[in-house]
N, CA, C and O of each residue as an XYZ file, in Angstrom:
316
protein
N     114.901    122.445    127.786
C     113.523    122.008    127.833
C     112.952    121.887    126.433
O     112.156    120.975    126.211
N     113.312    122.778    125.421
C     112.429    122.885    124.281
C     113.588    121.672    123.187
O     113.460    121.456    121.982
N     114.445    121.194    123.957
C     115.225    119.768    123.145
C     113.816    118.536    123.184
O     113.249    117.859    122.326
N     113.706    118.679    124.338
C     113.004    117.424    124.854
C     111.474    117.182    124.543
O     110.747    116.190    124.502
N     111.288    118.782    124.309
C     109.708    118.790    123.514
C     109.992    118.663    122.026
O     108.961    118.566    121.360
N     111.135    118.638    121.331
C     111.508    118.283    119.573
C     111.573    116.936    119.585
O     110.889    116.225    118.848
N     112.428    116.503    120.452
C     112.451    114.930    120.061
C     111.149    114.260    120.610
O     110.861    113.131    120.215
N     110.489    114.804    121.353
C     109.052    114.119    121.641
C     108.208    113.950    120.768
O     107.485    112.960    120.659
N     108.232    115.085    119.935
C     107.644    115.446    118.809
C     107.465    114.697    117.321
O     106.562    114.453    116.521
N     109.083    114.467    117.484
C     109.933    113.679    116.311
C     109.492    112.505    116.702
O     108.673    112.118    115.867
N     109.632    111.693    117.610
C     109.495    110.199    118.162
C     107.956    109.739    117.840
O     107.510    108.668    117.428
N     107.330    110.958    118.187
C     105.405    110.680    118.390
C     104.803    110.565    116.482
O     103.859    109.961    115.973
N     105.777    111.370    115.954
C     105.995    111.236    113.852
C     106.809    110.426    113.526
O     107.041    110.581    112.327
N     107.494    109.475    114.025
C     107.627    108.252    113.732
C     106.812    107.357    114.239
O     106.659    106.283    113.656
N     106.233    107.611    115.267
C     105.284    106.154    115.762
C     104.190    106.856    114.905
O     103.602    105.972    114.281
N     103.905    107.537    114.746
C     102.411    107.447    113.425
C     102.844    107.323    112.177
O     102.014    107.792    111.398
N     103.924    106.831    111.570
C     104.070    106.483    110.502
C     104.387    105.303    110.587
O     103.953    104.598    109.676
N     105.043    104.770    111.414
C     104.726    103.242    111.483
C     103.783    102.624    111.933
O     103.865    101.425    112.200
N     102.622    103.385    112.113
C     101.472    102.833    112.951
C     100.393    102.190    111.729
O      99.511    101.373    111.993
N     100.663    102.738    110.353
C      99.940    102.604    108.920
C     100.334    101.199    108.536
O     101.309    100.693    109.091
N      99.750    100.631    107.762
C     100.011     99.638    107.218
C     100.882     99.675    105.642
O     100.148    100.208    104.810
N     101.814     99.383    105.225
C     102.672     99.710    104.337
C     101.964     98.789    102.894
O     101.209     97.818    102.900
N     102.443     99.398    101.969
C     101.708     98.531    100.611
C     102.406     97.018    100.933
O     101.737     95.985    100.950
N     103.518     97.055    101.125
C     104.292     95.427    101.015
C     103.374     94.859    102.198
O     102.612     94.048    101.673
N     103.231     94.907    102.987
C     102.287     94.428    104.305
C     100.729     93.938    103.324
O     100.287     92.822    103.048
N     100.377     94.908    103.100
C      99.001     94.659    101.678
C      99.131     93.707    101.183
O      98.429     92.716    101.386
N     100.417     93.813    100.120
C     100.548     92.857     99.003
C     101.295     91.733     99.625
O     101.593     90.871     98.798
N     101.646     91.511    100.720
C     101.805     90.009    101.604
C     101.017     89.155    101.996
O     101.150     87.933    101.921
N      99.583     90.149    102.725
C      98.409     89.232    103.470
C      97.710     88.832    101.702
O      97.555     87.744    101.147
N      97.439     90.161    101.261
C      96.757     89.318     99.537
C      97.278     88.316     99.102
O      96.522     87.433     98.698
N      98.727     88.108     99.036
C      99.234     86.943     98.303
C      98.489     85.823     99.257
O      97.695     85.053     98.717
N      98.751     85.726    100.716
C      98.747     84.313    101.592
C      97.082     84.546    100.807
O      96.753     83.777     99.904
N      96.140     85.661    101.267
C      94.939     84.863    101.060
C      94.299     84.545     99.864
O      93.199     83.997     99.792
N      95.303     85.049     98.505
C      95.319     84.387     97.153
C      95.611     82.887     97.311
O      95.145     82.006     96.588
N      96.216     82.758     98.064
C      97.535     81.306     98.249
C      96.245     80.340     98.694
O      95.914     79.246     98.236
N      95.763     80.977     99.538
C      94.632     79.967    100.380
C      93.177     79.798     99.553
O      92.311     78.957     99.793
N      93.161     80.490     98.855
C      92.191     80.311     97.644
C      92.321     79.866     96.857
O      91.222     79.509     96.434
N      93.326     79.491     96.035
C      93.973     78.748     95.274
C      93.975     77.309     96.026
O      93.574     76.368     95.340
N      94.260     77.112     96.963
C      94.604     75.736     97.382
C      93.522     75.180     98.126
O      93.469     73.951     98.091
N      92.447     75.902     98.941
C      91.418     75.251     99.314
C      90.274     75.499     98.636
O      89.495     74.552     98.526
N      89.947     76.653     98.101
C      88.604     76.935     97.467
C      88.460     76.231     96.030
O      87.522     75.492     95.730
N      90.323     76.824     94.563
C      90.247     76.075     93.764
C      90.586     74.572     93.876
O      90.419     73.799     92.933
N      90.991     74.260     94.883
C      92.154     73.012     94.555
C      92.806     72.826     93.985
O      92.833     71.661     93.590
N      93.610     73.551     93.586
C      94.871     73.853     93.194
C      96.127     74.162     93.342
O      97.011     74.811     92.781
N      95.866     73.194     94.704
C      97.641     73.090     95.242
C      98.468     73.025     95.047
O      99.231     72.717     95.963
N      99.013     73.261     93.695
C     100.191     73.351     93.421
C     100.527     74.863     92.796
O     101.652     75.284     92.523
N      99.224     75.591     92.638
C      99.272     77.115     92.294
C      98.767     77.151     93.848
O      99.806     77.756     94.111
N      98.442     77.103     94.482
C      98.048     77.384     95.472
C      99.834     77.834     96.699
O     100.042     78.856     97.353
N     100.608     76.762     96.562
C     101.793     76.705     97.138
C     103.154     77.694     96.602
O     104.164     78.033     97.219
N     102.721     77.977     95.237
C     103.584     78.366     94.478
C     103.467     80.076     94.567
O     104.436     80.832     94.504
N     101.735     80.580     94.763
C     101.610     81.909     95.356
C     101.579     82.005     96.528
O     101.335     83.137     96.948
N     101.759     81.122     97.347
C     102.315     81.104     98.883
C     103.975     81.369     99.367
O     104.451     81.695    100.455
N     104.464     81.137     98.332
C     105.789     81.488     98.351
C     105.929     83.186     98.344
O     106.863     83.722     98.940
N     105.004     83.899     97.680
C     105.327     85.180     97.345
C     105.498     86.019     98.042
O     106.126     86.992     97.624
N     104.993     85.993     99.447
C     104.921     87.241    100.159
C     106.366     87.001    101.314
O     106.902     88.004    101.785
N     106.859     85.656    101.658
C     108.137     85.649    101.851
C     109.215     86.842    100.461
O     109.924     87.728    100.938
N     109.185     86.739     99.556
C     109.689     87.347     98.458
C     109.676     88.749     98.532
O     110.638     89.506     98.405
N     107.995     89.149     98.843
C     107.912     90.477     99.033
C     108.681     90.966    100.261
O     109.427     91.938    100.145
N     108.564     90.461    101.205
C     108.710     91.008    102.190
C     110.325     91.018    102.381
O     110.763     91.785    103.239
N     111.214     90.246    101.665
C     112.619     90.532    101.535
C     113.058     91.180    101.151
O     113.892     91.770    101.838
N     112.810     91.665     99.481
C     112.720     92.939     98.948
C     112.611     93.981     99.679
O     113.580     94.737     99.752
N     111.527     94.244    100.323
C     111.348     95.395    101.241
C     112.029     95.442    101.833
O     112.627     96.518    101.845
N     112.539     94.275    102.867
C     113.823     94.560    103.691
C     114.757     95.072    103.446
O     115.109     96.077    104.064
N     115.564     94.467    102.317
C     116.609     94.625    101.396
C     116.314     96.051    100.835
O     117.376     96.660    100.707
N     115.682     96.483    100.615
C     115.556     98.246    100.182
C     115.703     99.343    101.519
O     116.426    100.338    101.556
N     114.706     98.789    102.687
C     115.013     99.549    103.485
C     116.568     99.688    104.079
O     117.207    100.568    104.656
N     116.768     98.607    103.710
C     118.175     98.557    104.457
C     119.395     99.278    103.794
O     120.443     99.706    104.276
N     118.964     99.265    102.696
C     120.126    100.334    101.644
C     119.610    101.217    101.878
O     120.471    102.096    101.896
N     118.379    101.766    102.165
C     118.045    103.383    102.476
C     118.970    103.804    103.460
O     119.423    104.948    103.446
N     119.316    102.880    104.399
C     119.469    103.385    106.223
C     121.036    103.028    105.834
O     121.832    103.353    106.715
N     121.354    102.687    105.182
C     122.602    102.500    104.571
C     123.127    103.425    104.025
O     124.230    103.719    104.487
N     122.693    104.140    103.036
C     122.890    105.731    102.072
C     122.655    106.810    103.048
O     123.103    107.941    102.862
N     121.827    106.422    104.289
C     121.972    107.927    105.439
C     122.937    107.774    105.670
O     123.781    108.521    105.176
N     123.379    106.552    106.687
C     124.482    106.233    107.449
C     125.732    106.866    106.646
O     126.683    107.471    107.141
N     125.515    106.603    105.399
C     127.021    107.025    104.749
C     126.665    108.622    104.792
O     127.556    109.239    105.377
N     125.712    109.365    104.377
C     125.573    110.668    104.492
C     126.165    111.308    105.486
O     127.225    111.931    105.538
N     124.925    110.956    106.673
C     125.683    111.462    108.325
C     127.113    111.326    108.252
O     127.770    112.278    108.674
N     127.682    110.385    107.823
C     128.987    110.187    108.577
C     130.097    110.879    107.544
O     131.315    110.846    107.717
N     129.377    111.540    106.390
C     130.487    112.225    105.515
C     130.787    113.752    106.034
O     131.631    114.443    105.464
């Protein structure tokens, strides 16, 4: 019984840490609505398109890091 109240526990501290909004999430929506300011407010569509590219960028990075994190456990656990 007291397994099932740990991992409840554990599961309910991961869903509130993913429930936050992460800095890369931040610095993604800022870029698009830099991007959209640039291109409709300045008219400057071609800086406008060019910081529209960025948060694709960010958000790969991040991937690409998390994924070597869960990568360096995986090798841990399994040593």
């Amino acid at each position: 019984m007291s397994e099932s109240d740990d991992s409840t526990g554990g599961s309910a501290t991961v869903a509130s840490e993913n429930s936050r909004l992460s800095p890369v999430v931040l610095a993604s929506v800022g870029s698009v609505a830099l991007a959209l300011y640039y291109y409709y407010a300045q008219g400057d569509k071609q800086r406008g398109q060019f910081v529209g590219l960025w948060p694709t960028t960010i958000l790969a990075l991040a991937i690409y890091y998390k994924l070597d994190e869960i990568k360096q456990t995986l090798q841990q656990t399994g040593d």
